[in-house]
C-alpha positions as CSV (number, residue, x, y, z in Angstrom):
1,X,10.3,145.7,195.3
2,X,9.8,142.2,196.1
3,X,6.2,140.4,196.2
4,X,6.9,137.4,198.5
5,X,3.9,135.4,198.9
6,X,3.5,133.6,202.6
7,X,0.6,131.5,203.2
8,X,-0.4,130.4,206.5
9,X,-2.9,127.2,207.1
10,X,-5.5,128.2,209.7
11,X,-7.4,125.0,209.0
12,X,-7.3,122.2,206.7
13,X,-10.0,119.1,208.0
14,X,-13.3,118.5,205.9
15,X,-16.6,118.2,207.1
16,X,-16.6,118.4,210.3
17,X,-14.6,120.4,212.8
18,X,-13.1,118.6,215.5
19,X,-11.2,120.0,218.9
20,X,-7.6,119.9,217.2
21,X,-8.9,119.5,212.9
22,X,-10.2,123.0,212.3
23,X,-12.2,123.3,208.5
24,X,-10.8,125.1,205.2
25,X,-9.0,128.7,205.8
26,X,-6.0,130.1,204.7
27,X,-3.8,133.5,204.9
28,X,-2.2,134.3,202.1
29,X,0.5,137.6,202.3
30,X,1.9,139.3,199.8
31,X,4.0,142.3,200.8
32,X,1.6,144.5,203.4
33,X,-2.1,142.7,201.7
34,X,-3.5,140.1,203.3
35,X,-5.9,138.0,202.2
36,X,-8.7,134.7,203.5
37,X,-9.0,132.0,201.3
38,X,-12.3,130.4,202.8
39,X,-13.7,130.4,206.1
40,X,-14.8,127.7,207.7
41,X,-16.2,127.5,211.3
42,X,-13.9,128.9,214.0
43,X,-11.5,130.6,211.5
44,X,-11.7,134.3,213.7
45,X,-9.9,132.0,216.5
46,X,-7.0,130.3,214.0
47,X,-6.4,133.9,213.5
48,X,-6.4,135.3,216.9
49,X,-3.9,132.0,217.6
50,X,-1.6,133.4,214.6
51,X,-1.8,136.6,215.8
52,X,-3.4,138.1,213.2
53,X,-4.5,142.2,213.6
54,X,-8.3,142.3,212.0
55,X,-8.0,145.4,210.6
56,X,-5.8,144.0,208.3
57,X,-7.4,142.0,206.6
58,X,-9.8,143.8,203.6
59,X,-11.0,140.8,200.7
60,X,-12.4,137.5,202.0
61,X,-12.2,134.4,199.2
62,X,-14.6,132.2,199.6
63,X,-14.6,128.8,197.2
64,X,-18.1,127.3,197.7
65,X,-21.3,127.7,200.1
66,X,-20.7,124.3,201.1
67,X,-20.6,124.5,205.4
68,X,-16.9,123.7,206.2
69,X,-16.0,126.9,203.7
70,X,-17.5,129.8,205.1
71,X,-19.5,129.3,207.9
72,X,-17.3,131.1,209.9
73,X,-17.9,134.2,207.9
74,X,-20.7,135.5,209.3
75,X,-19.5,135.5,213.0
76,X,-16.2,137.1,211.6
77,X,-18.2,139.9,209.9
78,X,-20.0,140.5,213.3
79,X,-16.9,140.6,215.0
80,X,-15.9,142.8,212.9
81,X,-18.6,144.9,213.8
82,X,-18.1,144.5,217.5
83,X,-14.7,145.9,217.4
84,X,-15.7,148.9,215.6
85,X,-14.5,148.4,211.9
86,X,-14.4,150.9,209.7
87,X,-13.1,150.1,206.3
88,X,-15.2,148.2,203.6
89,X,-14.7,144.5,203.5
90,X,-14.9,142.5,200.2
91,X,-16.5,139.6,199.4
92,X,-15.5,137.4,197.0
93,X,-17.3,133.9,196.2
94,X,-20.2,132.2,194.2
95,X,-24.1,133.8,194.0
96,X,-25.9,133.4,196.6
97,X,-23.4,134.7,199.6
98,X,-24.8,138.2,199.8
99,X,-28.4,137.0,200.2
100,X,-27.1,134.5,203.1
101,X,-25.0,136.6,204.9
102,X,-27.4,140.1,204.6
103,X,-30.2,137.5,205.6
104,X,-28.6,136.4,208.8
105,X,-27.9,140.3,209.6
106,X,-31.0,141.2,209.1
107,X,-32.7,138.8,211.6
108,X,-30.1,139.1,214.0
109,X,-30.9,143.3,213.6
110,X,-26.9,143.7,213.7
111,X,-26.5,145.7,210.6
112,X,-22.9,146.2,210.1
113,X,-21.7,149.9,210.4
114,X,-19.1,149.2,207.7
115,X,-19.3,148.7,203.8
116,X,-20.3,144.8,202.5
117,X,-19.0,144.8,198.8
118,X,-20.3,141.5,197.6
119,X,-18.2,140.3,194.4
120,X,-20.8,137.5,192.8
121,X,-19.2,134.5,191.0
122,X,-21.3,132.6,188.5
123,X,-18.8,132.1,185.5
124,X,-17.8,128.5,184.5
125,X,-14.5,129.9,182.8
126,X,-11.7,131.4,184.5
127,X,-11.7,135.1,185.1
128,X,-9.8,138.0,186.8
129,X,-11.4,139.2,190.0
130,X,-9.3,141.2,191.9
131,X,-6.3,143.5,190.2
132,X,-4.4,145.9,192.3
133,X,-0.9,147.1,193.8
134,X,0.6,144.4,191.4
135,X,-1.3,141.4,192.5
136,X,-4.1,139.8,190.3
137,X,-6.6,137.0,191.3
138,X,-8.1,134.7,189.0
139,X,-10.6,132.1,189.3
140,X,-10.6,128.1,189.0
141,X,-13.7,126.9,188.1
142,X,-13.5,123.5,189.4
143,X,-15.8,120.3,189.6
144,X,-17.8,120.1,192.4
145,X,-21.6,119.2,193.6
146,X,-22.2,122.9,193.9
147,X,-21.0,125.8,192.5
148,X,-17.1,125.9,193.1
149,X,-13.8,128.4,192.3
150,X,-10.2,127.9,193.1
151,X,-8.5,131.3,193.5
152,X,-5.2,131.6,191.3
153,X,-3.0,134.5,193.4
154,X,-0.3,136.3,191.4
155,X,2.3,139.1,192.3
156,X,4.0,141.0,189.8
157,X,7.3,142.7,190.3
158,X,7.0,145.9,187.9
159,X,10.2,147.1,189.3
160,X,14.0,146.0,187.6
161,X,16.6,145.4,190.0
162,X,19.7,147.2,189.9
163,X,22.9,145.6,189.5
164,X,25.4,146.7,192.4
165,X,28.6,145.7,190.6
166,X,27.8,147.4,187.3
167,X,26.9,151.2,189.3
168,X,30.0,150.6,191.8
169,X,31.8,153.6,190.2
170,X,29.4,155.9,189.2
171,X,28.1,158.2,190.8
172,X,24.0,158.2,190.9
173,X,21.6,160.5,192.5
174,X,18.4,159.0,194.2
175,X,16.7,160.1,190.7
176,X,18.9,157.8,188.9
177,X,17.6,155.1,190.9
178,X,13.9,155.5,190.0
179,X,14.4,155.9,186.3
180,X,16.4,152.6,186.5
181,X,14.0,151.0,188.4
182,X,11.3,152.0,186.2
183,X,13.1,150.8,183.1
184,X,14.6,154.5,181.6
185,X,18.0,155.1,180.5
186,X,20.3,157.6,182.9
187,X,22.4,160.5,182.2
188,X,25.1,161.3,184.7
189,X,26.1,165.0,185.5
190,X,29.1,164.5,182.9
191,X,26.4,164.0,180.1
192,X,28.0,160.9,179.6
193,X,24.2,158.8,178.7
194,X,23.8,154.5,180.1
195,X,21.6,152.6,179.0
196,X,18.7,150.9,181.3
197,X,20.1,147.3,181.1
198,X,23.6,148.1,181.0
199,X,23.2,148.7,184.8
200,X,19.8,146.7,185.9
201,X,18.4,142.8,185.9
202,X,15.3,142.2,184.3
203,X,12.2,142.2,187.4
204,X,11.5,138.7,189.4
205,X,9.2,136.2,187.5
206,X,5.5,136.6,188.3
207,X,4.9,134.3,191.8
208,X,1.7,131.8,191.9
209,X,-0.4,130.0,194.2
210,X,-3.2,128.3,193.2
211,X,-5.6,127.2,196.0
212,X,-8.1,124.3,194.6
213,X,-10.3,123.7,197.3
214,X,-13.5,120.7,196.8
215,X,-13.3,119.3,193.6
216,X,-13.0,115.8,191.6
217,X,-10.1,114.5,189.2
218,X,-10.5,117.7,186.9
219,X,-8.1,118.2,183.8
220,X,-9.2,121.3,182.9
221,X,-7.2,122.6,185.7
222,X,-4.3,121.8,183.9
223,X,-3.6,124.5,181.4
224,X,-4.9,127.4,184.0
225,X,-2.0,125.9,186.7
226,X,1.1,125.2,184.4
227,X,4.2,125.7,185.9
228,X,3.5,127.7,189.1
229,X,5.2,127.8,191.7
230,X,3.3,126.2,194.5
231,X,-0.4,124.2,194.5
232,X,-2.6,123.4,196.9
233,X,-5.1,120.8,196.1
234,X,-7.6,118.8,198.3
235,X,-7.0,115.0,198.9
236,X,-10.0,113.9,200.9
237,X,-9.8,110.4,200.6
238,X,-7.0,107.8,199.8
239,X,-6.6,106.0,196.8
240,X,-8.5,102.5,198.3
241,X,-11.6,105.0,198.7
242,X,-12.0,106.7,195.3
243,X,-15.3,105.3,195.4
244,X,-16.2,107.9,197.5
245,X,-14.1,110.6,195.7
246,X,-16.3,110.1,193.0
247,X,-19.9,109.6,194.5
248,X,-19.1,113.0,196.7
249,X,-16.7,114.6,193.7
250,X,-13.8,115.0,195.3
251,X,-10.0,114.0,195.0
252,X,-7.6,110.8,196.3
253,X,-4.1,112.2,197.4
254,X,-3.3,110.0,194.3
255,X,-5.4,112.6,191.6
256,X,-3.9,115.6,193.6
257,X,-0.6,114.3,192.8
258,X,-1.5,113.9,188.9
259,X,-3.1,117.0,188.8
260,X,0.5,118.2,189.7
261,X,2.5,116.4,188.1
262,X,1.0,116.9,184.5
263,X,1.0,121.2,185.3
264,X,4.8,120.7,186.6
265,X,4.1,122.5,189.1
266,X,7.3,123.4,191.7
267,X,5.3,122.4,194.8
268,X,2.3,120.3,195.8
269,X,0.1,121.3,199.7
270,X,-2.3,118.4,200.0
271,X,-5.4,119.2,202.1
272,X,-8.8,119.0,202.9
273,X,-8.3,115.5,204.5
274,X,-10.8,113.3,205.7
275,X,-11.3,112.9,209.5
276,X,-11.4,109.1,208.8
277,X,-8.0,108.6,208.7
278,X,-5.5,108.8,211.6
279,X,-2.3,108.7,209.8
280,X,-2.1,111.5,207.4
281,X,1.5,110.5,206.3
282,X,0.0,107.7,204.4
283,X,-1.7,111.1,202.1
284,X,2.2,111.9,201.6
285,X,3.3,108.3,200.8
286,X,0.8,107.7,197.8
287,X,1.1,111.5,196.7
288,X,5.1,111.4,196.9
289,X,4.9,107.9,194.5
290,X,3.5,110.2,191.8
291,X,5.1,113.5,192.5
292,X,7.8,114.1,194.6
293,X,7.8,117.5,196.0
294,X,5.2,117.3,198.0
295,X,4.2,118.9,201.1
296,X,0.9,118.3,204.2
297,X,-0.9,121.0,205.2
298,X,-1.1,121.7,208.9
299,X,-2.8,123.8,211.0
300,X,-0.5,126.9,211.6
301,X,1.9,125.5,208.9
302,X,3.6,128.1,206.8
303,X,4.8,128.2,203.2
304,X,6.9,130.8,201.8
305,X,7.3,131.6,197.7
């Protein structure tokens, strides 16, 4: 089975939002699970635009308890509620986001009638938070003014794929195919036996995607990052402004494109840009003389691993 990851930007301005520069959120899909990286204000509109069905979504990520991260989340849990959810809803992101959110329920006296599960982050090292139906999430502690994680997403194939040519001429029964699949040796009805990799390919590599929201030049990302397959890292200011990278830790397109370059990563997003700048391409000009494959983030944009 294959574990194609699809993200989708729903917004990717800081700060502020503006009529057509929504704040941090993403959709990531893996095969069925869908996921919400951050949720800034006005993401339950970004995903009524893309079309999104509610009930599908079941574990919210949330980076930091800085504004243009989650406060969207609490009208999307009350709209939740509105619409008559059922299901529990996760809640992944640093302490301190279940005593918000339950704290704006309670005055409000709009209890949800669904399950909160509040998943509490206050590690400084990279852990695994979420493991399940062959998909693992890890954290990325990165360097912020508050408390910050990036979210590491990975899909496992478990499954080996069977090579067409090689079982042209025999003839298998829908058995035969799991135990290949599942990495046994076959007998046919002959007795004759085969063994598993005479007639499979080894499973797909593991697929990443790293999403690094706020943070400054940090090379501890490195080693946690090496070689995935695509990276999403925030370049709020340009390089003539790294003043202001540093004095509000954050990242120049420039730093994004290092950070990329030295994990040789396949793929750079850059994100998270600054509303003080008009021509984004000039993000993708100083990123691109560091790191060539290098993409912008858009709202609506999608990305396909």
């Amino acid at each position: 089975k294959r574990l194609d990851m699809k993200i989708t930007i729903l917004g990717c301005y800081s700060a502020t939002p503006r009529k057509d520069k929504h704040t941090s959120s993403q959709l990531l899909e893996i095969n069925g699970s869908v996921f919400l990286i951050d949720c800034g204000e006005g993401t339950q509109m970004q995903l009524r635009k893309a079309k999104i069905k509610f009930n599908r979504l079941n574990d919210i990520f949330i980076s930091h308890l800085h504004g243009d991260h989650f406060y969207g989340l609490i009208g999307l849990i009350s709209t939740f509620r509105l619409i008559g959810r059922a299901k529990p809803l996760n809640i992944y992101g640093p302490k301190g986001i279940k005593e918000i959110i339950t704290l704006q329920l309670k005055l409000a006296n709009s209890w949800t009638n669904y399950t909160l599960n509040f998943h509490e982050l206050t590690s400084n090292d990279s852990q695994t938070i979420y493991e399940k139906d062959n998909i693992l999430v890890q954290t990325l502690p990165l360097d912020h003014r508050v408390y910050t994680n990036g979210f590491l997403f990975t899909s496992i194939s478990s499954s080996r794929k069977i090579n067409p040519t090689a079982i042209k001429e025999l003839d298998l029964k829908p058995f035969h195919f799991d135990q290949l699949k599942k990495g046994f040796p076959i007998k046919l009805e002959n007795g004759t036996k085969i063994k598993n990799n005479e007639l499979t390919f080894d499973p797909e590599k593991p697929k990443k995607y790293a999403y690094c929201s706020d943070t400054s030049y940090n090379l501890n990302l490195i080693p946690l990052i090496k070689n995935i397959d695509l990276l999403y890292h925030e370049s709020t200011f340009l390089e003539k402004d790294i003043d202001l990278a540093e004095k509000t830790k954050h990242s120049t397109a420039t730093q994004a494109a290092k950070i990329a370059q030295k994990a040789k990563v396949k793929k750079l997003i850059l994100g998270h840009y600054s509303s003080r700048y008009s021509d984004k391409n000039i993000f993708y000009k100083e990123a691109t003389s560091i790191f060539k494959e290098v993409d912008l983030s858009e709202d609506f944009k999608t990305f396909l691993i």
